[in-house]
C-alpha positions in Angstrom: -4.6 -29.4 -45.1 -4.0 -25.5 -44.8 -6.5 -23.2 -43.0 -6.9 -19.7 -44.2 -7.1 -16.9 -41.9 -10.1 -15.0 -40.9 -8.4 -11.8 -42.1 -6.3 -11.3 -44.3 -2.9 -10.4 -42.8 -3.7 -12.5 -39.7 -5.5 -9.8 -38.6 -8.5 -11.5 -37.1 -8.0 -11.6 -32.9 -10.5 -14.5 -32.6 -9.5 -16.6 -35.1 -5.9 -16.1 -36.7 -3.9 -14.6 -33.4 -4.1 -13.4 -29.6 -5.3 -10.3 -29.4 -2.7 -9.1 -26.6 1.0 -9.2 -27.7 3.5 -11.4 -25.8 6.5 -9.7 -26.6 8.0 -6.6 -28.1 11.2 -5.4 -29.7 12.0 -1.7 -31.0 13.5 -1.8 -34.2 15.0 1.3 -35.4 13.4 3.2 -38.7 17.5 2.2 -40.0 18.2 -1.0 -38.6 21.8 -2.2 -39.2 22.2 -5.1 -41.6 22.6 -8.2 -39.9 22.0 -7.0 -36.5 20.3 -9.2 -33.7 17.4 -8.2 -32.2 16.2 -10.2 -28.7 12.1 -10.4 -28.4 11.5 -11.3 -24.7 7.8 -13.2 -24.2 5.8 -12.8 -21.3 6.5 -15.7 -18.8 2.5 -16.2 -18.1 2.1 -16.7 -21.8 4.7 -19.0 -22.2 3.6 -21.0 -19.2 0.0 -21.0 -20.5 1.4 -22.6 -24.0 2.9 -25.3 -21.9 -0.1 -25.8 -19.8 -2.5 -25.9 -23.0 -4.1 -22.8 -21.9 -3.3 -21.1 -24.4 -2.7 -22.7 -28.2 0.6 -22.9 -29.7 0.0 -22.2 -33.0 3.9 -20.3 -33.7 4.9 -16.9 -33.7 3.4 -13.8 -35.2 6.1 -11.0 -36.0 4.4 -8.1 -36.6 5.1 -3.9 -36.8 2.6 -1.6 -34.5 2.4 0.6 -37.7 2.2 -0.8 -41.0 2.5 2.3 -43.3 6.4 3.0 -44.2 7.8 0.4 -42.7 9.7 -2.3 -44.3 12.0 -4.9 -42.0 13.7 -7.0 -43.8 14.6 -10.6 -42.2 16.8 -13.6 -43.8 15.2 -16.6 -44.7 16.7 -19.7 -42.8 18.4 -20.9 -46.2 20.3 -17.6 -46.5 24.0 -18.3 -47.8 25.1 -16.3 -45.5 25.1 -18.4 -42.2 25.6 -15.4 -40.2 22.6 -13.3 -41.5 19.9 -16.9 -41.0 17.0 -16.5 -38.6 18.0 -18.2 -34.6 15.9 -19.1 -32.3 17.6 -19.2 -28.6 15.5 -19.9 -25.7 16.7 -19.0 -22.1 14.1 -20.2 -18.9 14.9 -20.9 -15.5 14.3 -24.3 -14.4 12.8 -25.2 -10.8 15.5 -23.9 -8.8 16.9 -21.1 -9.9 19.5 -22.5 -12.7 19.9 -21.1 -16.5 19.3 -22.9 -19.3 19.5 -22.0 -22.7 18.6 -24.0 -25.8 19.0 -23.5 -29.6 
């Protein structure tokens, strides 16, 4: 059971991704090895995954240009704990209070 994408490089808007972008992060052209970069989503999108709105078919991290660039990111088995990939999600539940989860 795999589907292919419509583009290669998920590049197909109707198909393999949303065309509008949910989040963003500046990276710089150096980035510091093993630094920590925070992508904050838009809170309509997320509430639109929860509704079913909009599908939740994962993340798509992708650079605005593609020429030159190379980002390098850790796969989750990495030996070295401190450089694997972590998901931390903060929201505000009904009433004002923090939560995070990871």
């Amino acid at each position: 059971g795999t589907n292919d994408w419509g583009t290669a490089g998920c590049s197909n808007t109707t198909t393999d991704r949303e065309a509008t972008e949910i989040g963003s992060v500046a990276v710089p052209a150096a980035p510091a090895g093993g630094a920590e970069y925070q992508i904050t989503l838009t809170n309509a999108s997320v509430q639109e995954w929860i509704s079913g709105a909009l599908t939740n078919n994962g993340l798509l991290i992708k650079v605005d240009t593609e020429t030159d660039d190379l980002i390098g990111w850790s796969p989750k088995e990495d030996a070295t704990s401190t450089l694997r990939p972590k998901l931390v999600i903060e929201y505000t539940v009904p009433g004002g209070s923090t939560a995070f989860f990871m």
